[in-house]
N, C-alpha and C positions, 0 to 999 in steps of 0.2 A: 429579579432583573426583568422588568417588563416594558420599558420603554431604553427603545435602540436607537433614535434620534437623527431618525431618518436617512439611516447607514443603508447601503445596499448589502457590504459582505461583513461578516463577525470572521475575524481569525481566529481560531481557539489554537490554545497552545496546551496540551495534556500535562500536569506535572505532577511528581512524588518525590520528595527530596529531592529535586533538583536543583539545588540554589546555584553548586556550581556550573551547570548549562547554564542556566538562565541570567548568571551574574555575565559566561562569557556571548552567547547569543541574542538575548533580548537586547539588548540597546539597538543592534544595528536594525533588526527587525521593526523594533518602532518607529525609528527612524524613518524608515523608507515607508513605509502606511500612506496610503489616498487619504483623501479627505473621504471620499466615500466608503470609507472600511474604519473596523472597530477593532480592535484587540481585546482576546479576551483570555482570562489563565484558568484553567478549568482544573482543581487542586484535589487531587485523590487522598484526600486525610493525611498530609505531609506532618513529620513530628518535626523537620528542620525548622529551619527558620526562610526557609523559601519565600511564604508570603508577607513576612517583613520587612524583606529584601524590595518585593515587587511594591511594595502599599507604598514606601519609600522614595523610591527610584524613579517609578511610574505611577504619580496618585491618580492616573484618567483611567490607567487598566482597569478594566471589569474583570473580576474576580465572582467565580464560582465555585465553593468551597462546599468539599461532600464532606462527612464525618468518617469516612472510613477510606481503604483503598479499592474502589469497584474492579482496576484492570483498567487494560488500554482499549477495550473495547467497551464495556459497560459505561465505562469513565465518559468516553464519548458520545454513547448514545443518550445518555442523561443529559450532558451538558447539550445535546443540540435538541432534544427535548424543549430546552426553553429558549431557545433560539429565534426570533421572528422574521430578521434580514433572509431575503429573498434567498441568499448564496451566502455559506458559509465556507472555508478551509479547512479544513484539520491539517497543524500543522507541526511535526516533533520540533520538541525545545532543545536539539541540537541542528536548526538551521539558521544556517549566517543568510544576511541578504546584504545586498551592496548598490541595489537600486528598487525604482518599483514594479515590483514585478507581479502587484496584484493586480493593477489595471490590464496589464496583456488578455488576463485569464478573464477580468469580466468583458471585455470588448467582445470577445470570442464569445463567451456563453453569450451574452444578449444576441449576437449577431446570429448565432446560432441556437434556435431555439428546442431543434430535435435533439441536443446535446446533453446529458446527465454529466458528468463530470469530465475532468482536463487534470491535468496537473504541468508545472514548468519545466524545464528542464532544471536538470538536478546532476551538478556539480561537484566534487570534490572538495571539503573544505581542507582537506590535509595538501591535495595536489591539484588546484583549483583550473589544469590544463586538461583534467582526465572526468572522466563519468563517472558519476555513484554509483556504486554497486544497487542501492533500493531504488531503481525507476529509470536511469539516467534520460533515454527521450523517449517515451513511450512504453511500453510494454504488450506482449503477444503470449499464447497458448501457441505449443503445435499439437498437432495430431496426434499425441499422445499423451496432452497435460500436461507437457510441461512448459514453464514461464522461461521468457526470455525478453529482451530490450532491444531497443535501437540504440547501439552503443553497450551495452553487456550481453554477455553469450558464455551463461555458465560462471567460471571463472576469469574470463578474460574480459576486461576495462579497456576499451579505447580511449584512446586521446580527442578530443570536442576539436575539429578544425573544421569545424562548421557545416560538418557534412547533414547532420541532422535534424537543419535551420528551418525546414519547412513544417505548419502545422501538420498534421495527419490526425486521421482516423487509425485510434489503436484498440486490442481490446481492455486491457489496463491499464489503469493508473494508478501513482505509488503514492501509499496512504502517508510517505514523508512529506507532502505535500501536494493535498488532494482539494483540490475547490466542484465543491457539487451542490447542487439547487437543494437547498436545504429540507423542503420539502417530500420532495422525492426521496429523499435521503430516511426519513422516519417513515415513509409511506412504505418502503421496503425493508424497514423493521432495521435498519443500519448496521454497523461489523456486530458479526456470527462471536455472541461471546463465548459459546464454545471451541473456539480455536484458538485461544488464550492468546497466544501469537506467530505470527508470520501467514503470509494467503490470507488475512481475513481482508486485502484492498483487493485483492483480486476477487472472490468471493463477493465482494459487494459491487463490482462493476459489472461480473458476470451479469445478478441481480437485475442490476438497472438495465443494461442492455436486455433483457429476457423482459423488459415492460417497453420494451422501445424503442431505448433512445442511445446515441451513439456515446461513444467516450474518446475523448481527443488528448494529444501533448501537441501543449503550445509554446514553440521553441521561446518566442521572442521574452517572455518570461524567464528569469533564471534564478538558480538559488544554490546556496552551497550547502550541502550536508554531511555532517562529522560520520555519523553512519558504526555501524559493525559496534555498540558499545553495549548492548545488553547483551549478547552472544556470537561468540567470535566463530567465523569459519570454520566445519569439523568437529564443532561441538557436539557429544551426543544428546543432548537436550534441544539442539535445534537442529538436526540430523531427524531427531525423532517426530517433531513438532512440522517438520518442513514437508518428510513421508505422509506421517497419517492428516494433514489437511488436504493437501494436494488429493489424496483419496476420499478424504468425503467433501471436497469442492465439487470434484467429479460427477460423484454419487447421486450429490444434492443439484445438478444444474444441468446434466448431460440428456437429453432427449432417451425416453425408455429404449428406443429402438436402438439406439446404439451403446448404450450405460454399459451394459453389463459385459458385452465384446470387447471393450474398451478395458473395463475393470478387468476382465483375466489378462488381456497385455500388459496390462502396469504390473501385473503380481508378478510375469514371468521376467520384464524388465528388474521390476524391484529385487527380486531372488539373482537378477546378475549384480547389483551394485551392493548385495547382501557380499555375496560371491569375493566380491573384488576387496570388500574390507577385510575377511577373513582370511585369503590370503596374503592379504599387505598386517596381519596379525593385529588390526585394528579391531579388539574384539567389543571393542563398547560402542563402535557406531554400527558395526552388525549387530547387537543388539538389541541397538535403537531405531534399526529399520524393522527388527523380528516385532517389537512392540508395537511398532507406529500400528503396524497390520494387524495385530491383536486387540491393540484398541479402536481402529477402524469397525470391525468384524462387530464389534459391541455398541457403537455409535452409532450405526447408520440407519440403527431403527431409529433414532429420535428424528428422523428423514422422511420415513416413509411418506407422510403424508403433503407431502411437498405438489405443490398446484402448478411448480414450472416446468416440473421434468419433460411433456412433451409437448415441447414449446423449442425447436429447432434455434438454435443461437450461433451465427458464422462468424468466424474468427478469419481474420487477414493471416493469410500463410498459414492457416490449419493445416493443410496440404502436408507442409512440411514436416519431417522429423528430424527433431532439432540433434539429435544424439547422433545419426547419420551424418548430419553434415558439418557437425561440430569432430566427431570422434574418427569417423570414417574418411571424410573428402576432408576433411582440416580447417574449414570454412569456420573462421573465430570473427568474424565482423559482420554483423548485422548488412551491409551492404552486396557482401558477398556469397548471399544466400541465393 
């Protein structure tokens, strides 16, 4: 694929067996497409009949077909490897769209040149009145590492009545649908394929901001996403996978002066949510927080030599601890922090 036809954005859509996303999501997605954006299926050695569907359905799709399954993170650093359009998306192929909502996000990056990625607001396709759980308007770090949204707080999903219409300055954005200068995007070595899954979008905004440059959610943009279908809530495989990234996000991106003060609070926090599962006799997600930490403990050397660590990176509402105001004061809506 070496001529992009004078596209500014490439969408890449990641897929592996996914005919049935793709049979119910991609129509509407093409649909709605600029004329200055490309759609592209970037196929991790699918054995279905996936890209017969798409050659098919969509004969302008561009089609990037690996021989094997690299992962949802390898998958994409490959595919935007041969990417040449200025800005690209990455965007899962369980998102509905229902207008265009790629032009809001380039309007804002060109407008905005100090900006590394955005992503739209991001929707519900089951209950399309409430927030996604991956992103809904933005996303933030507090004081203790842990991720939270404008419109999600933990477990609790607000209802979208418009309170979160304004673009901002966030520090993440959700790799369900993430438009970032493509460029900078390989230039920062793109998602950590050691995290196999979950935090590898935040991880790489962290990244980008630690060279620069701001990361924004741009409401007027919107999308719907099915969401929670590789692993559902409470899982101990994404219990386990949600622990130990979160700790070597930390690890890899926290200024030396403050890393390691940081790192003994999360183990004495982590040892209460150990706490809280073992007494609720959930003994497989305590034991998938005992792991996360054990594989941490063994990862973090492939770190050490990390060029960002003392490189001070501010997060809007660092300030804050989100477990206080969520657990303590009751505060479940982003507005009422």
């Amino acid at each position: 694929m070496s001529q992009i036809e004078n596209k500014l954005v490439s969408v890449v859509i990641l897929n592996w067996n996914g005919e049935k996303l793709l049979r119910r999501f991609l129509p509407s997605v093409a649909a709605n497409m600029p004329e200055t954006a490309q759609l592209i299926i970037a196929d991790n050695g699918s054995t279905d009949t996936s890209l017969t569907y798409v050659r098919s359905a969509f004969p302008d799709i561009k089609i990037i077909a690996f021989p094997e399954n690299l992962g949802f993170s390898e998958g994409y650093n490959r595919a935007l490897s041969q990417i040449t359009t200025p800005y690209t998306v990455l965007l899962n192929s369980d998102v509905e769209a229902k207008s265009d909502w790629v032009t809001p996000l380039l309007e804002y990056m060109e407008s905005h040149p100090d900006t590394g990625a955005c992503q739209p607001k991001i929707l519900s396709a089951q209950n399309p009145d409430s927030f996604e759980y991956a992103g809904a308007s933005g996303g933030f770090i507090d004081r203790h590492g842990y991720p939270y949204c404008r419109g999600r707080i933990f477990d609790t999903v607000e209802k979208d009545n418009g309170q979160y219409n304004l673009p901002m300055s966030v520090f993440w954005a959700s790799g369900a649908a993430l438009m970032v200068r493509t460029a900078l995007y390989n230039e920062t070595g793109g998602l950590d394929t050691r995290f196999f899954a979950h935090m590898e979008e935040i991880d790489l905004c962290w990244r980008i901001r630690l060279r620069g440059y701001d990361i924004a959610a741009v409401p007027q943009a919107q999308v719907y996403h099915l969401g929670g279908g590789s692993l559902p809530a409470q899982n101990p495989r994404k219990t386990y996978l949600n622990f130990r990234n979160n700790l070597l996000m930390l690890h890899k991106n926290l200024p030396s002066e403050t890393r390691s003060r940081l790192l003994f609070v999360r183990r004495l926090l982590d040892t209460i949510a150990w706490a809280k599962f073992v007494v609720s006799f959930d003994f497989a997600n305590a034991g998938a927080v005992f792991r996360a930490h054990r594989s941490f403990a063994k990862m973090r050397a492939f770190y050490k030599e990390s060029v960002t660590r003392n490189i001070l990176c501010d997060s809007p509402n660092k300030k804050i601890s989100i477990l206080w105001q969520y657990f303590v004061k009751g505060k479940k809506n982003y507005n009422d922090l």
